[in-house]
C-alpha positions as CSV (number, residue, x, y, z in Angstrom):
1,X,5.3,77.2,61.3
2,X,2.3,75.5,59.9
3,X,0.7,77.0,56.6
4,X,-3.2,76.3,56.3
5,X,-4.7,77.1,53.2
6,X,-8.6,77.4,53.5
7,X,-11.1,77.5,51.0
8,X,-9.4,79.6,48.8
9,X,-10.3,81.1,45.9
10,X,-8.5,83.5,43.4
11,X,-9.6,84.6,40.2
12,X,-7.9,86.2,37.4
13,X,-10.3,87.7,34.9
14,X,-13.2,86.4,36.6
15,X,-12.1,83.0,36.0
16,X,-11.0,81.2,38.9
17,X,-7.8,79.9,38.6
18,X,-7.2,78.5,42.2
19,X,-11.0,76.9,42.9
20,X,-11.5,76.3,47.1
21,X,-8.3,74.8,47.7
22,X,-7.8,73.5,50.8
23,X,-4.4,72.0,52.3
24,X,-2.3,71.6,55.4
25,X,1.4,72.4,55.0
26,X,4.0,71.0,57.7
27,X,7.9,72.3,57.8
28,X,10.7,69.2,57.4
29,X,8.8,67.9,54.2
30,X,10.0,68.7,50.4
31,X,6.4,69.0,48.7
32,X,6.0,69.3,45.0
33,X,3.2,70.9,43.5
34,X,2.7,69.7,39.7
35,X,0.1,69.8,37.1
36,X,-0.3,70.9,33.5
37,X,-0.1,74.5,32.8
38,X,-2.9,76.8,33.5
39,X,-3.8,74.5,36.1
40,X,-3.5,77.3,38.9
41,X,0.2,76.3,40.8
42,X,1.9,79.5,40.6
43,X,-1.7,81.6,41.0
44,X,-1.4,79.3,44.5
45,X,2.0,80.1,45.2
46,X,1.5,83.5,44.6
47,X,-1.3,83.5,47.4
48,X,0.9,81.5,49.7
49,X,3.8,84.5,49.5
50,X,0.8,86.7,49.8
51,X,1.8,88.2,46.4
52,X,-1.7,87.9,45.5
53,X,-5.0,88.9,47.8
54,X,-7.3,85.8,47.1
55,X,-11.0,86.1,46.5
56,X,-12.5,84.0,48.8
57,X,-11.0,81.9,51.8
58,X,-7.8,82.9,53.7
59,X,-4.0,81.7,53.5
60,X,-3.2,81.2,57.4
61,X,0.4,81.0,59.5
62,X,0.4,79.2,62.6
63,X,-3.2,80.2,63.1
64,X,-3.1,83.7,62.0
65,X,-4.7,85.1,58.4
66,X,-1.9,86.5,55.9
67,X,-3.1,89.4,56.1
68,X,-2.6,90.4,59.2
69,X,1.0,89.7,59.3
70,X,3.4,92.6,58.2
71,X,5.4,91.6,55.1
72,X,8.6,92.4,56.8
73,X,7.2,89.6,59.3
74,X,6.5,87.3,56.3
75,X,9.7,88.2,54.5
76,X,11.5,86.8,57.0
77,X,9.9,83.8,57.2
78,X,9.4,82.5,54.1
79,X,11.9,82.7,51.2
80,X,10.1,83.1,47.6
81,X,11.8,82.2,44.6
82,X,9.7,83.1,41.2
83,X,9.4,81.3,37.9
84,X,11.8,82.8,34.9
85,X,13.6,84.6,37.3
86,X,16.1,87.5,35.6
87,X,18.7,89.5,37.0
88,X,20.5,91.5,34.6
89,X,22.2,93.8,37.3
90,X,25.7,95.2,37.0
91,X,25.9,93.2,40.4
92,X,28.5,90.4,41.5
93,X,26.8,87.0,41.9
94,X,27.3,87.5,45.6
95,X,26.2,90.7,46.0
96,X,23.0,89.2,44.3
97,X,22.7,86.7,47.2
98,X,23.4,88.9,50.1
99,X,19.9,90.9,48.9
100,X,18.5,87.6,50.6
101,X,19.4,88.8,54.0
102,X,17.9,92.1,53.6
103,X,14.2,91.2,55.4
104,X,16.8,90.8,58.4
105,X,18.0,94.6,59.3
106,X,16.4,97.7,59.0
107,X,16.1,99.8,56.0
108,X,19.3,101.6,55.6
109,X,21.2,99.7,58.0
110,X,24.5,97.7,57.5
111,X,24.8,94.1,57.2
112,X,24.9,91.9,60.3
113,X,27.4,90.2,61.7
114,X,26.7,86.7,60.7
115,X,25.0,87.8,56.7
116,X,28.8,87.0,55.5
117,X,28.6,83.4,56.6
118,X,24.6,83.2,55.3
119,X,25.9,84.2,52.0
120,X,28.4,81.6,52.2
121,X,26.2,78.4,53.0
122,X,23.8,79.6,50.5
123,X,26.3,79.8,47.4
124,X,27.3,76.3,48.5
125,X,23.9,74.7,49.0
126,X,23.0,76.3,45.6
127,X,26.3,75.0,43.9
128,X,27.2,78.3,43.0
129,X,30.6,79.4,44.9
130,X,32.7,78.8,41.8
131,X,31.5,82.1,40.0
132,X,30.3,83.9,43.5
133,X,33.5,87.1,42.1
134,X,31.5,87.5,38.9
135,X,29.0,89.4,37.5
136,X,25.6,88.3,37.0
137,X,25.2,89.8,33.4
138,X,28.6,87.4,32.5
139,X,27.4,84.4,33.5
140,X,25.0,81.6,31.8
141,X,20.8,81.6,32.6
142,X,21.4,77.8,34.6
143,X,24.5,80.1,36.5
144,X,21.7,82.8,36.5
145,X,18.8,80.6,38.1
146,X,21.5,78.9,40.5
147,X,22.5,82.2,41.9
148,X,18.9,83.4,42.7
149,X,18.3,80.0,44.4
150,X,21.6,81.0,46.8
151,X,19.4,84.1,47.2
152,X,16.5,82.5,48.4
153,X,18.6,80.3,51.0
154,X,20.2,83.1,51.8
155,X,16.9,84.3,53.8
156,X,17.6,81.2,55.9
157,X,13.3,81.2,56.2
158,X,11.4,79.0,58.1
159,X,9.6,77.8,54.3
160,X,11.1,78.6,51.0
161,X,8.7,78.5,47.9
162,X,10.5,78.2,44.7
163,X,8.8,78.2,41.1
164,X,10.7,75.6,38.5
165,X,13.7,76.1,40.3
166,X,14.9,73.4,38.1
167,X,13.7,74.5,34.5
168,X,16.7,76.6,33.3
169,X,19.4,73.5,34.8
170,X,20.9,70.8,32.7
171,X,20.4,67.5,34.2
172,X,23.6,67.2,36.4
173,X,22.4,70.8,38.3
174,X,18.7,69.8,38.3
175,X,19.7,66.4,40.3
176,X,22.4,68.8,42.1
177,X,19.7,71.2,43.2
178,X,16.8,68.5,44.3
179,X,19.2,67.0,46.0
180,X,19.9,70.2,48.0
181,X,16.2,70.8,48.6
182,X,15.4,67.4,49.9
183,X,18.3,68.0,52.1
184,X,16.6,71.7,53.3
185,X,13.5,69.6,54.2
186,X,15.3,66.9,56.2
187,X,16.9,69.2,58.2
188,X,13.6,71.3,59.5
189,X,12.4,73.6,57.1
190,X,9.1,73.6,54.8
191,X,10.3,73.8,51.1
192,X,7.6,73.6,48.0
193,X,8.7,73.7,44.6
194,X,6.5,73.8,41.6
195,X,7.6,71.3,39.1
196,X,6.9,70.1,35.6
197,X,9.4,66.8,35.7
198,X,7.1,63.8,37.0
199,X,10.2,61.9,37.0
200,X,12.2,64.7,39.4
201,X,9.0,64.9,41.7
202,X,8.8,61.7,42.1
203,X,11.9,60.7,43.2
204,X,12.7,63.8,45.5
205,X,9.5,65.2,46.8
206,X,8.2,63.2,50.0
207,X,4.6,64.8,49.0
208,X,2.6,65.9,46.1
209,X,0.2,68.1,45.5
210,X,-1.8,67.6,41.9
211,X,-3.6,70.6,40.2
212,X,-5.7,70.9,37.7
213,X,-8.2,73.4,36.5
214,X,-7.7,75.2,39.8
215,X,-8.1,72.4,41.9
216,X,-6.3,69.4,44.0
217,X,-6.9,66.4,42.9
218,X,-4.6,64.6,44.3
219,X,-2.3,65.0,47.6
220,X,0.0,62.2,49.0
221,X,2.5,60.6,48.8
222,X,4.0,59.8,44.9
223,X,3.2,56.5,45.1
224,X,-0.5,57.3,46.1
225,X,-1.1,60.6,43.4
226,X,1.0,59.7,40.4
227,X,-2.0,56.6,39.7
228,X,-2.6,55.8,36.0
229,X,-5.4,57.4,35.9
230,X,-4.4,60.6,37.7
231,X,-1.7,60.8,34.6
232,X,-4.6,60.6,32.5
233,X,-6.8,63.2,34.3
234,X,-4.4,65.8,34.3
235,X,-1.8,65.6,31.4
236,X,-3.4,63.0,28.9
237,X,-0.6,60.7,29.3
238,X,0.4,57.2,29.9
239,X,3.2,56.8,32.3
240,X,6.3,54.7,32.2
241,X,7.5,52.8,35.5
242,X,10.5,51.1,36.2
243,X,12.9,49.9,39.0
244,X,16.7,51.2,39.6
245,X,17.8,50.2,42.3
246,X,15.5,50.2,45.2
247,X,14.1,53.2,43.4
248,X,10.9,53.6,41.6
249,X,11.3,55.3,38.2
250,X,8.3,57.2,37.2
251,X,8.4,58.9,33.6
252,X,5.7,60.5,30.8
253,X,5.2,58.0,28.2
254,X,2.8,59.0,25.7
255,X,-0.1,60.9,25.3
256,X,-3.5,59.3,25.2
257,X,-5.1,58.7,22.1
258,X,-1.8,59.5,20.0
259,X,0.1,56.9,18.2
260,X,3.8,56.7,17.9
């Protein structure tokens, strides 16, 4: 399933925080969308779940506007995984993640056959089978943010949108889950995550997307949008480059006009 975005538009306050974006999105790519805040990335994602009507333009599926697809029809489709995420309930974690295969039966009726083995590869692909018995309220916000990621694989979508996935994770669980969604993208399905690490997004995404003040301006590959002078566009930053490996190591470095 394709995702067009065309000329849209949405304002918040009469300010427009997403500004005629236009982009083509393909299934079997990992695609980060970064930029500094307030520069419009979750106001986009927010359109692309159709969470939010935009103003102008239109958010199209394989050649069909949003908005004339039923959200049960979307739900199943595309898996959406909001920023600061919180789940409190008197739930246990896997109870939590089974909720990801309600947009697949009927209101009111029981689960399907194969939920029990969705729930399974989720809480794996998330890292999270080692506290699936407990209950969300007892475990840690990184255990937290790691069980509503099973949640959102648990959908098994065609495209799964996830907002900082990474942001509550120490560093061995942030490699853990990018590792996890590059490995969702190789094997078929669209995933976009908005991300603040340049050093994370440039090593796992396969394309970015570069916002700022409501618009792209910059789409490619990381090589081709994280340019010296993009840095300084968006953030006011230097960057910092290096070579491990056969890997290119791409890192904030200091902000313009600053001294040490």
């Amino acid at each position: 399933m394709e995702i067009r975005v065309e000329n849209l538009t949405v304002r918040l306050g009469g300010v427009p925080r997403v500004d005629r974006v236009s982009l083509a999105l393909r299934p079997g790519q990992l695609v980060g969308l970064i930029g500094p805040n307030g520069a419009g990335k979750t106001t986009l994602f927010r359109a692309l779940a159709g969470l939010r009507e935009p103003d102008e333009g239109a958010v199209v599926y394989d050649g069909r506007p949003l908005s004339e697809i039923g959200r049960r029809a979307v739900a199943k489709r595309l898996a959406y995984l909001e920023q600061s995420s919180e789940a409190h309930w008197p739930l246990r974690a896997d109870h939590v993640v089974a909720l990801g295969r309600l947009p697949h039966r009927r209101f009111g009726r029981a689960a399907l056959p194969g939920d029990a083995e969705a729930v399974d590869r989720a809480l794996r692909a998330a890292d999270a089978e080692a506290f699936r018995d407990r209950p969300m309220r007892a475990l840690s916000g990184g255990e937290r943010a790691r069980v509503l990621l099973a949640r959102a694989f648990a959908v098994e979508a065609e495209w799964l949108l996830a907002d900082e996935p990474v942001a509550a994770l120490d560093p061995s669980h942030q490699l853990g889950v990018m590792e996890r969604l590059a490995e969702t993208a190789r094997g078929g399905m669209g995933v976009i995550v908005v991300l603040h690490d340049l050093t994370l997004a440039s090593r796992f995404c396969d394309r970015l997307v570069l916002m700022a003040q409501g618009r792209v301006i910059g789409d490619g590959s990381p090589e081709e949008v994280l340019t010296d002078a993009a840095a300084a566009t968006a953030y006011g930053v230097t960057l910092a480059r290096a070579a491990v490996g056969e890997e290119a190591l791409v890192a904030p470095w200091r902000r313009i006009g600053r001294h040490p």
